[in-house]
N, CA, C and O of each residue as an XYZ file, in Angstrom:
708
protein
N       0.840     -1.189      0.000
C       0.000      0.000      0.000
C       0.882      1.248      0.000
O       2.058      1.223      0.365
N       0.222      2.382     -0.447
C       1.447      3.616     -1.094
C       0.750      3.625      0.020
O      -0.183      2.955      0.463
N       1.937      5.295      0.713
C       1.717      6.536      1.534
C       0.467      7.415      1.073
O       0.285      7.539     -0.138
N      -0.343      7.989      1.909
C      -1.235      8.614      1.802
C      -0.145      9.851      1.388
O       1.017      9.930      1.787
N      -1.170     11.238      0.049
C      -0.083     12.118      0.387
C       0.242     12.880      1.689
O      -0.100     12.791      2.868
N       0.913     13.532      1.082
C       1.546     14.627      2.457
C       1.280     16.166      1.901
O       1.505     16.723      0.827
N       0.683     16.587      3.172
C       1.249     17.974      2.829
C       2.255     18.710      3.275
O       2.615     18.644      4.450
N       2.875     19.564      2.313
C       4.071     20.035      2.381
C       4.078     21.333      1.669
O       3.029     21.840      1.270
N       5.693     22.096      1.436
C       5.633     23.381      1.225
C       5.768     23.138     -0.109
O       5.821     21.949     -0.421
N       5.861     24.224     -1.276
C       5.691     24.341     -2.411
C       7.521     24.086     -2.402
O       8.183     24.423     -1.420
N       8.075     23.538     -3.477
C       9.518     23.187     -4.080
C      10.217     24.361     -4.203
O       9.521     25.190     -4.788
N      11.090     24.704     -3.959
C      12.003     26.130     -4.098
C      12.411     26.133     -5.911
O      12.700     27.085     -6.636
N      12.348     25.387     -6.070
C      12.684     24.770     -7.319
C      12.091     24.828     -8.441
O      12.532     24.638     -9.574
N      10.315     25.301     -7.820
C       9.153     24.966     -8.724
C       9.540     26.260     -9.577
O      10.471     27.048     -9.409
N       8.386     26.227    -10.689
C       8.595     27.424    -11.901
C       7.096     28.274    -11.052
O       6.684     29.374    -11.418
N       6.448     27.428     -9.844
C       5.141     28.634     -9.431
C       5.386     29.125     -8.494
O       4.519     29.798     -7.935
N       6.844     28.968     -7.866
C       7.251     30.152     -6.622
C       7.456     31.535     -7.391
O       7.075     32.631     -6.980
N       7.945     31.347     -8.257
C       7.418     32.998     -9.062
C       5.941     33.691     -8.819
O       5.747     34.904     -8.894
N       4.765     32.536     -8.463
C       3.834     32.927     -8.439
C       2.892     33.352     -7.047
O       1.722     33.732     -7.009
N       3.802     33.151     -6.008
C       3.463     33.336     -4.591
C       3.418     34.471     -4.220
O       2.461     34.561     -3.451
N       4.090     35.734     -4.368
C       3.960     37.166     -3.778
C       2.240     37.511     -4.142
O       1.634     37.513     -5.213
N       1.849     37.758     -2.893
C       0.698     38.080     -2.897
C      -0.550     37.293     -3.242
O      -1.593     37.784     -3.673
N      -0.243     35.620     -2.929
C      -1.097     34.912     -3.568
C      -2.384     35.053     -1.676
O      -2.140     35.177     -0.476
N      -3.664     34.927     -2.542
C      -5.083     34.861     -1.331
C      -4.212     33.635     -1.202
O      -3.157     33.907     -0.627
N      -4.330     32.308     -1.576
C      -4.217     30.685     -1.268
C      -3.213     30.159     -2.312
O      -3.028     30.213     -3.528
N      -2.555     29.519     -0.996
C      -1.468     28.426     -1.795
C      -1.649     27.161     -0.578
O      -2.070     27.180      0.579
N      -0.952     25.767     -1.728
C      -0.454     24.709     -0.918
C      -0.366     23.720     -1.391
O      -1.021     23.718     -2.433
N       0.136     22.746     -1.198
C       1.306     21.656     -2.187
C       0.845     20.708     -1.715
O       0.045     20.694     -0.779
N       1.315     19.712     -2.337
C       0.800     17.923     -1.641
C       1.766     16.820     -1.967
O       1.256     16.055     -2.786
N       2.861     16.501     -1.652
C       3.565     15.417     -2.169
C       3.176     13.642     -2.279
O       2.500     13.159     -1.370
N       3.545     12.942     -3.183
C       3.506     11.924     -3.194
C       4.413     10.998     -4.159
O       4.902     11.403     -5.214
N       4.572      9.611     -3.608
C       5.381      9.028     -4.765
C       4.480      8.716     -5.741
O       3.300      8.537     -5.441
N       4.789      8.642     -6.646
C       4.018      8.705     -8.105
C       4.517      7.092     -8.479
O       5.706      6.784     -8.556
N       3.340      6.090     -8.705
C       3.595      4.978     -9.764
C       4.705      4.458    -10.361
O       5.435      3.502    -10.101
N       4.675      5.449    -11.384
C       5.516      5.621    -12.489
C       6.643      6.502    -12.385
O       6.593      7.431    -13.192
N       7.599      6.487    -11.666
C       8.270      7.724    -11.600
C       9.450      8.050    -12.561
O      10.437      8.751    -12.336
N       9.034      7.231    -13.919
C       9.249      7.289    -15.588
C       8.541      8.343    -16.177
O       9.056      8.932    -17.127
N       7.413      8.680    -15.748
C       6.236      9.533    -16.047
C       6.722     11.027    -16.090
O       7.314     11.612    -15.183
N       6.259     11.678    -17.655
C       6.251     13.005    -17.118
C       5.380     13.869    -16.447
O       4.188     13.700    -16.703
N       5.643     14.667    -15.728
C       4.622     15.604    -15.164
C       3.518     15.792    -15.638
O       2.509     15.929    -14.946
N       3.544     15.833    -17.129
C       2.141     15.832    -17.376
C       1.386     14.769    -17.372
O       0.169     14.767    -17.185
N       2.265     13.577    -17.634
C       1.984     12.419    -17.968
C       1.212     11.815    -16.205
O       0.191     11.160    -15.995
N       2.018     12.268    -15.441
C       1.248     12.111    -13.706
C      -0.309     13.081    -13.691
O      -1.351     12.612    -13.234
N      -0.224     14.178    -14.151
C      -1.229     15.317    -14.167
C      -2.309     14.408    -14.885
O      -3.307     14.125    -14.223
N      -2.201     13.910    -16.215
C      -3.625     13.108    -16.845
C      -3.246     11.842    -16.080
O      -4.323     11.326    -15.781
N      -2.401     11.199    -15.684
C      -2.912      9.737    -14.485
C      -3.936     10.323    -13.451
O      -4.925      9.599    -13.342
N      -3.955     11.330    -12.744
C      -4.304     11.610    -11.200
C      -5.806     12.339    -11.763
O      -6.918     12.191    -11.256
N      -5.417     13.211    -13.040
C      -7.151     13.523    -13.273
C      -7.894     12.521    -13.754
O      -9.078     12.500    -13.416
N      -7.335     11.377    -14.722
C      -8.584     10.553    -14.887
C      -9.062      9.793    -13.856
O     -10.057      9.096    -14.060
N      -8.637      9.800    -12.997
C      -8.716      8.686    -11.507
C      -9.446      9.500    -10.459
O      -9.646      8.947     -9.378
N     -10.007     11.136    -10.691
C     -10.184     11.577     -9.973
C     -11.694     10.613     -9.291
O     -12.375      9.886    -10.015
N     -11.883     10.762     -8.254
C     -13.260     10.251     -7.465
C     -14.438     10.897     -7.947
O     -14.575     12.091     -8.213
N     -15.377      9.862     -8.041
C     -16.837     10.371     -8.396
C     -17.715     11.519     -7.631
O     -18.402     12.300     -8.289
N     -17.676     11.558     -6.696
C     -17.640     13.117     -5.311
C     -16.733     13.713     -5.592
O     -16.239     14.344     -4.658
N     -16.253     13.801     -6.551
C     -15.425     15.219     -7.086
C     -15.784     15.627     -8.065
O     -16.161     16.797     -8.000
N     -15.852     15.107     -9.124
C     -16.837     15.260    -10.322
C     -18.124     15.843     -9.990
O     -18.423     16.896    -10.553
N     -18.845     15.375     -9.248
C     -20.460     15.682     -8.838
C     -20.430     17.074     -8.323
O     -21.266     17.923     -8.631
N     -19.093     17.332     -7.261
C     -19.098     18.607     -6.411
C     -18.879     19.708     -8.020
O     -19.663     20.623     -8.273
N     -17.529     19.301     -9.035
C     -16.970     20.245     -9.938
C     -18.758     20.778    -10.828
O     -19.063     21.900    -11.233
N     -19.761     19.248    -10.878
C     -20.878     19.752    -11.442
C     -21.625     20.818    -11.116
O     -21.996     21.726    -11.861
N     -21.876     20.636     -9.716
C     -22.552     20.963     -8.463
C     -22.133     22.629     -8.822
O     -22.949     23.513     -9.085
N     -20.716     22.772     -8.756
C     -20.159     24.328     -8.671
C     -20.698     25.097    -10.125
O     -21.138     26.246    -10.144
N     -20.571     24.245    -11.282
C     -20.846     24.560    -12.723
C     -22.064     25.050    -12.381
O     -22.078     26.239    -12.065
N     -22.973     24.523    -12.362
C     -24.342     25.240    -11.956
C     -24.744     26.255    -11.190
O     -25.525     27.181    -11.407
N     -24.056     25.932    -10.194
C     -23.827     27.315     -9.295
C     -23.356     28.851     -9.962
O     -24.012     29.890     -9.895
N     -22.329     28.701    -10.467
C     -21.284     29.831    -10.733
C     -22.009     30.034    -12.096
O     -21.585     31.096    -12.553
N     -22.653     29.643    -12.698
C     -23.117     30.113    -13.935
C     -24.383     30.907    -13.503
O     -24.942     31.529    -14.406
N     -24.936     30.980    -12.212
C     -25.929     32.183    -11.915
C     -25.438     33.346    -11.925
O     -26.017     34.420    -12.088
N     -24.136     33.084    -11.713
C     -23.308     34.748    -11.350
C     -22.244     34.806    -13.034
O     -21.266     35.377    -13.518
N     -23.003     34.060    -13.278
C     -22.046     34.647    -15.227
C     -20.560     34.157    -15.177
O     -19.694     34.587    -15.938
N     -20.327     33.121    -14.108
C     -18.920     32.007    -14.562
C     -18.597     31.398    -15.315
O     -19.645     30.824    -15.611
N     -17.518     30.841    -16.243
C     -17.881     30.101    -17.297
C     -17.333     28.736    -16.602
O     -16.429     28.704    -15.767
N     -18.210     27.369    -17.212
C     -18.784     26.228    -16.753
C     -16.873     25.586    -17.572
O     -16.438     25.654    -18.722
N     -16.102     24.889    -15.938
C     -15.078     24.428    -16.433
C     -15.080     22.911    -16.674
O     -14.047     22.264    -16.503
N     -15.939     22.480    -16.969
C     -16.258     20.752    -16.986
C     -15.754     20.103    -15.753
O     -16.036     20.678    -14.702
N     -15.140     19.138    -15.694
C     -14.778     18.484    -14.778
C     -13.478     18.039    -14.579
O     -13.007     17.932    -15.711
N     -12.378     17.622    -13.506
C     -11.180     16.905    -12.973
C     -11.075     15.914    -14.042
O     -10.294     16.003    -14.989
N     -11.774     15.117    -13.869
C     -11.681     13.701    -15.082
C     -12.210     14.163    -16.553
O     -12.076     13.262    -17.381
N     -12.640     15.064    -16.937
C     -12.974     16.041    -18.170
C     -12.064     15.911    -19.124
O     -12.002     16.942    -19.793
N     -10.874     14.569    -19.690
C      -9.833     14.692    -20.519
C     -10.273     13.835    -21.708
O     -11.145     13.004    -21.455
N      -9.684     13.918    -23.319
C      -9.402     13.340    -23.976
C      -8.717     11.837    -23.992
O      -7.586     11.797    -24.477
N      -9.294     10.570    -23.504
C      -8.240      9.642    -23.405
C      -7.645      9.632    -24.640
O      -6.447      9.870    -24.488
N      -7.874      9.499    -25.570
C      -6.894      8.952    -26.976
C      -6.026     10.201    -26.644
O      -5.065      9.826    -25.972
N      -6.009     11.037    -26.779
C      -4.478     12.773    -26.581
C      -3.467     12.025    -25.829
O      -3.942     11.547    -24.798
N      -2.334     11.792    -25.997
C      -1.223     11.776    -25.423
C      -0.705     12.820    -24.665
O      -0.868     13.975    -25.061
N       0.145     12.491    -23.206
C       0.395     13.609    -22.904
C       1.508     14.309    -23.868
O       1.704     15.486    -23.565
N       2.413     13.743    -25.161
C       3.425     14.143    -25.948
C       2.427     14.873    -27.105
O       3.131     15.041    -28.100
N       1.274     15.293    -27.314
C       0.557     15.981    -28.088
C      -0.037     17.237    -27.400
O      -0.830     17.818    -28.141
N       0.083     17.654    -26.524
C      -0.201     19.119    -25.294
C       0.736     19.534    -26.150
O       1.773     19.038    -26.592
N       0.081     20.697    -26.320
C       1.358     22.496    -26.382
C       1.004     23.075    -25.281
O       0.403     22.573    -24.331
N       1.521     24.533    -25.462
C       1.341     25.752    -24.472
C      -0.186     26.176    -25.270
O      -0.384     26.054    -26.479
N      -1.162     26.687    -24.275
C      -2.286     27.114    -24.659
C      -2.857     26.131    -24.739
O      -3.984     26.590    -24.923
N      -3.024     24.681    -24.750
C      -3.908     23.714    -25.078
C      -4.997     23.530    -23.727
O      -4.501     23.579    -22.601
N      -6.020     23.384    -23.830
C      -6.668     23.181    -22.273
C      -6.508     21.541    -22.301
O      -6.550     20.785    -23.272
N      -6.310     21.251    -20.911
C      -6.017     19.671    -20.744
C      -7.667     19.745    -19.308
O      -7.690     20.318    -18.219
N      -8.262     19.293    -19.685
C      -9.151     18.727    -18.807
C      -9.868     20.309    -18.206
O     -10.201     20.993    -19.174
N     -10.095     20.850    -17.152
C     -10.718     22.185    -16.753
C      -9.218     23.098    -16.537
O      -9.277     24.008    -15.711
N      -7.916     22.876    -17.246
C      -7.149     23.905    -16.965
C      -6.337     23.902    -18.633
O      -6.317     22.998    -19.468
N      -5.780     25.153    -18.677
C      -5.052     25.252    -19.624
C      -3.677     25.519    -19.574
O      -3.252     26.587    -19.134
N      -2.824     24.468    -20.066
C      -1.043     24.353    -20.074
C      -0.456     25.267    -20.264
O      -0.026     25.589    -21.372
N      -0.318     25.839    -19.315
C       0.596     26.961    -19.669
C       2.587     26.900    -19.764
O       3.161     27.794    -20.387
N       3.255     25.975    -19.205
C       4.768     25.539    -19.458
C       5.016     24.002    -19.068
O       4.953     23.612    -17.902
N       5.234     23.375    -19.890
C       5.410     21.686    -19.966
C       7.268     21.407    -20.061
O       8.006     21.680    -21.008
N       7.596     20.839    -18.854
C       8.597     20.156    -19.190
C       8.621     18.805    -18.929
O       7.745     18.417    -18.157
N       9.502     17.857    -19.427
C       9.837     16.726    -18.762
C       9.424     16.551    -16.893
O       8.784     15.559    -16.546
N       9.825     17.506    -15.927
C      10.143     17.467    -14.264
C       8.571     18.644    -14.156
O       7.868     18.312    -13.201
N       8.167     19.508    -14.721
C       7.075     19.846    -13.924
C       6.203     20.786    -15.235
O       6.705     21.196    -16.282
N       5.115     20.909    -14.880
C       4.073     21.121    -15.730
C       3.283     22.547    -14.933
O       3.008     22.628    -13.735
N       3.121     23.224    -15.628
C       2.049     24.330    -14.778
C       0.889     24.517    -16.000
O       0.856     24.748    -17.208
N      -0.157     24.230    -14.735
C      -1.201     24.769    -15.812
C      -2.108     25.549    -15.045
O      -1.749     25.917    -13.927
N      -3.250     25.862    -15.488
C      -4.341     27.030    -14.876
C      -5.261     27.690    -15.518
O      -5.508     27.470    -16.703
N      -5.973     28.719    -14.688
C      -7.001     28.894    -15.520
C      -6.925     30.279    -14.984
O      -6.539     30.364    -13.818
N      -7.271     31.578    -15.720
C      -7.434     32.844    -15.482
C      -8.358     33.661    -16.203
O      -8.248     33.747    -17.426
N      -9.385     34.360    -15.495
C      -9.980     35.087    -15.836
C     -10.359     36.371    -14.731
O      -9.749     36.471    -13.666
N     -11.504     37.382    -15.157
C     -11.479     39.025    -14.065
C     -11.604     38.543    -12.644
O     -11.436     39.293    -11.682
N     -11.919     37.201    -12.538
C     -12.083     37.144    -10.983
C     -11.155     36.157    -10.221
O     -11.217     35.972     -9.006
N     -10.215     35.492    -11.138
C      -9.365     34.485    -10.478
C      -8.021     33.974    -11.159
O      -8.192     33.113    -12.023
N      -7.242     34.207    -11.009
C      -5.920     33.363    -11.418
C      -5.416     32.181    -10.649
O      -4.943     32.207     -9.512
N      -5.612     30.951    -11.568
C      -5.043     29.473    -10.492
C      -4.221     29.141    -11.827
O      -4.313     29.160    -13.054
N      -3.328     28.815    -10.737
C      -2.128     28.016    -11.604
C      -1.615     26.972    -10.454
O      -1.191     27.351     -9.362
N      -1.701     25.762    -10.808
C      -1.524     24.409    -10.724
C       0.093     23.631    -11.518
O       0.429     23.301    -12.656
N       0.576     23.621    -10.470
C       2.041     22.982    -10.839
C       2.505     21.545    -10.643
O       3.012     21.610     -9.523
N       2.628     20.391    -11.022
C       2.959     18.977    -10.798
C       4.500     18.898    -10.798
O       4.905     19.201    -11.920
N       5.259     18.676    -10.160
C       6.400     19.100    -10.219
C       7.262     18.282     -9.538
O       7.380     18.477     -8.329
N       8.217     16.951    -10.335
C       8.857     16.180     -9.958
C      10.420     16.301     -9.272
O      11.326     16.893     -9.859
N      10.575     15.733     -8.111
C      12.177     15.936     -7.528
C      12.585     14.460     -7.296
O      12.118     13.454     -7.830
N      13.731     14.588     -6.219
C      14.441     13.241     -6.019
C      14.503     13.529     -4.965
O      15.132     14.587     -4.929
N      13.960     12.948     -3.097
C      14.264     13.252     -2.505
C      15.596     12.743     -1.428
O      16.494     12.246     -2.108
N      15.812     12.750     -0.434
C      17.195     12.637     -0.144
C      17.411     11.295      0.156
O      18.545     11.013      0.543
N      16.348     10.139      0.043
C      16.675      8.830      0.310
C      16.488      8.462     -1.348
O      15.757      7.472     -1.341
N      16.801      8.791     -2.714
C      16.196      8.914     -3.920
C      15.648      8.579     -4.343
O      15.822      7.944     -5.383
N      14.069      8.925     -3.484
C      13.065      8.320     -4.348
C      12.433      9.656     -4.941
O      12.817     10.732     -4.484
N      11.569      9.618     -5.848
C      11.044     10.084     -6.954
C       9.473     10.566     -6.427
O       8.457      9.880     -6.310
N       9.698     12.023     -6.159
C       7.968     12.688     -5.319
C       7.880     13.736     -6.551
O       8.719     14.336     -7.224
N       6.191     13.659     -6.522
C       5.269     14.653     -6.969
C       4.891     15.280     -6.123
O       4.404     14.853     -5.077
N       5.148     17.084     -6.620
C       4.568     17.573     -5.729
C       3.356     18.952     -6.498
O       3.537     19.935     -7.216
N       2.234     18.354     -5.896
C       1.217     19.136     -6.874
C       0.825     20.219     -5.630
O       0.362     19.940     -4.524
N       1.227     21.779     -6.281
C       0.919     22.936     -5.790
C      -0.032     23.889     -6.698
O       0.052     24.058     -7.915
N      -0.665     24.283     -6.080
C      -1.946     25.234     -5.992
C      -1.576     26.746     -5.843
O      -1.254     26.999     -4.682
N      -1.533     27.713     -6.596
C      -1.357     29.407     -6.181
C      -2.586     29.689     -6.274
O      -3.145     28.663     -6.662
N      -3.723     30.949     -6.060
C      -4.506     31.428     -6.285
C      -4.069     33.012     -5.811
O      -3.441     33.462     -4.852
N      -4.719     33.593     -6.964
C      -4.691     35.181     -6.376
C      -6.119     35.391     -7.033
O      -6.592     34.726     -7.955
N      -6.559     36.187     -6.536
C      -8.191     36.909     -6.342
C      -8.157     38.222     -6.776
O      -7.573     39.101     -6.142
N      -8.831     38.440     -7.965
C      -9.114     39.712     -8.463
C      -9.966     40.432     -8.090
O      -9.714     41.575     -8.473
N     -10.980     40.371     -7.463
C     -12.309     41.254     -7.153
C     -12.995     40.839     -5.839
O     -12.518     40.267     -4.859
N     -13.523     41.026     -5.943
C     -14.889     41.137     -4.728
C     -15.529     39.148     -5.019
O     -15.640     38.168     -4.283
N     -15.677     39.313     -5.861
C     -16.809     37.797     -6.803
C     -15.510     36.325     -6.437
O     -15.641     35.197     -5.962
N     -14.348     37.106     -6.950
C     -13.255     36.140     -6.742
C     -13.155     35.773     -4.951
O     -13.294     34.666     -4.431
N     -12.948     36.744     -4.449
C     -13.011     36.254     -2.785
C     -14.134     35.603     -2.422
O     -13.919     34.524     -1.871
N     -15.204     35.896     -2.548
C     -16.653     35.421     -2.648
C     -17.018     33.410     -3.047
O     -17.655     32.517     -2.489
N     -16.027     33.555     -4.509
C     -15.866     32.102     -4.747
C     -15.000     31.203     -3.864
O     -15.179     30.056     -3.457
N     -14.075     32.016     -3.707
C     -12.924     31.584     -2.847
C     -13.429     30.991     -1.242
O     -12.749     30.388     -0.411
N     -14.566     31.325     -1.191
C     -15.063     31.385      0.546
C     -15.340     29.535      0.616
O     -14.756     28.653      1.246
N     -16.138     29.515     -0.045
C     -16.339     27.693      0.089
C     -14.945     27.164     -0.651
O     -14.328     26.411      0.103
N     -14.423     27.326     -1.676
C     -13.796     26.608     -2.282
C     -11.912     26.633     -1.061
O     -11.084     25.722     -1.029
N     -11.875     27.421     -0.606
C     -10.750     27.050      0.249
C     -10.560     26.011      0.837
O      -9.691     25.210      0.494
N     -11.528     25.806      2.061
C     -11.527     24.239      2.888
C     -11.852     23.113      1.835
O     -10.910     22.323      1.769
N     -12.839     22.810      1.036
C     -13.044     21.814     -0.026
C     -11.813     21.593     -0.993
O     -11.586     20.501     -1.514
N     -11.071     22.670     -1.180
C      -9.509     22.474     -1.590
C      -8.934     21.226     -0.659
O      -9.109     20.019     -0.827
N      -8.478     21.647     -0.024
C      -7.992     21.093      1.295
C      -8.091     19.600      1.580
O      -7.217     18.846      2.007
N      -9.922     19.230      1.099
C     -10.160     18.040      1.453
C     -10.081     17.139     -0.093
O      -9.881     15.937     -0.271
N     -10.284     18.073     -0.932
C     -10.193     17.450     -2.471
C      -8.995     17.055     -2.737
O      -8.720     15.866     -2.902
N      -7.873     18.313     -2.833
C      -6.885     18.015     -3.491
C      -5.822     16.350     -2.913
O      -5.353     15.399     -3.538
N      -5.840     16.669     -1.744
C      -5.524     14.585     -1.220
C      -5.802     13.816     -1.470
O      -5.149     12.831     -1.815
N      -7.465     14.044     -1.355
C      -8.541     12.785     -2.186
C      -8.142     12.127     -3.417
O      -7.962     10.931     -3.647
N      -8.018     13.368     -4.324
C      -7.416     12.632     -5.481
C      -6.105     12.391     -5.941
O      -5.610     11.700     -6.832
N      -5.622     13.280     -4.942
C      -3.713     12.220     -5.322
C      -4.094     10.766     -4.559
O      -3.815      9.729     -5.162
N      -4.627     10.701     -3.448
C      -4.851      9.490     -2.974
C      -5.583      8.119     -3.997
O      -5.126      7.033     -4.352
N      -6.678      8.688     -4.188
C      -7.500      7.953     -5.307
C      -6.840      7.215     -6.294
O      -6.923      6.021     -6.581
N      -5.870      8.528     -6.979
C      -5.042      8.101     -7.948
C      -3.818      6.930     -7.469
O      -3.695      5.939     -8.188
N      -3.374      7.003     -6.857
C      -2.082      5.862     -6.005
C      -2.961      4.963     -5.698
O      -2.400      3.880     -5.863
N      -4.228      4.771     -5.276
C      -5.348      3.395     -4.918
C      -5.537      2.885     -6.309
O      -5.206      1.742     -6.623
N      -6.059      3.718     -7.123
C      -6.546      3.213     -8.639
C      -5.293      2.720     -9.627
O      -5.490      2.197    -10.724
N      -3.787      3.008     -8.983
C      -2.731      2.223    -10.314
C      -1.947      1.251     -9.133
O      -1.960      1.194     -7.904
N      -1.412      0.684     -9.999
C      -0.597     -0.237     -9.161
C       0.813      0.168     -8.763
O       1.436      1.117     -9.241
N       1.224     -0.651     -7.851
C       2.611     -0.027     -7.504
C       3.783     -0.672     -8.485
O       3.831     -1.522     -9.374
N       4.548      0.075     -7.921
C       5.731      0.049     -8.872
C       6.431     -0.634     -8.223
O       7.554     -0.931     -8.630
């Protein structure tokens, strides 16, 4: 049985500590990853298609919601193309409810921005000091307005309890390595 993840601080290393001055919410989650052959993105579509069915329902749940107040409807966590390879993503491509914004081999940032919210989502592979091979998926948010803090009010703690869920889910749903 894998380790449940962990939470932990964002990588000094990452390409989204650029993105922390002044962020409303941040916070990271490590885990060993399966495959630790896998690229970052290649972990990013493992962990979203595996996401849990109470996550999907909640991402619905919010779609409906946020479209009273003129949000646009981001589909869902598990929301991907299976046939797309992760070696067919560019920059600008949306992969599931976020859009890729810098792909390397070791870490991936993607996100979504519009007048009321900037999230950028980083998967971001190291070696740690006994050398094994951790993912560490971090979260920035900064809040543009009034509507953005407003969304932000439920979605903070449900962060919190989601984002584990499905690194967890995902390490239950593949096999070990």
């Amino acid at each position: 049985m894998r380790p449940p993840p962990v939470e932990t601080v964002i990588p000094a290393s990452s390409a989204i500590v650029a993105s922390l001055p002044g962020a409303y919410f941040h916070d990271a989650w490590s885990i060993a990853p399966d495959d630790s052959g896998a690229t970052a993105l290649e972990l990013f579509l493992k962990v979203s298609a595996s996401t849990p069915g109470w996550v999907n329902t909640l991402m619905t749940l919010r779609n409906r919601i946020v479209a009273m107040l003129g949000l646009k409807n981001l589909g869902t966590l598990s929301g991907l193309d299976p046939a797309k390879p992760a070696s067919a993503y560019k920059a600008g491509d949306r992969v599931g409810i976020f859009t890729l914004f810098a792909n390397t081999p070791d870490e991936v940032l993607l996100g979504d921005k519009d007048k009321h919210l900037d999230v950028i989502l980083s998967v971001h592979k190291t070696i740690d000091a006994s050398g094994q091979v951790l993912a560490t998926v971090s979260t920035v948010v900064h809040v543009n307005n009034w509507l953005g803090r407003l969304y932000m009010l439920p979605v903070t703690p449900l962060h919190r309890i989601i984002a584990p869920a499905v690194l967890q889910n995902a390490a239950r749903a593949l096999p070990a390595a």
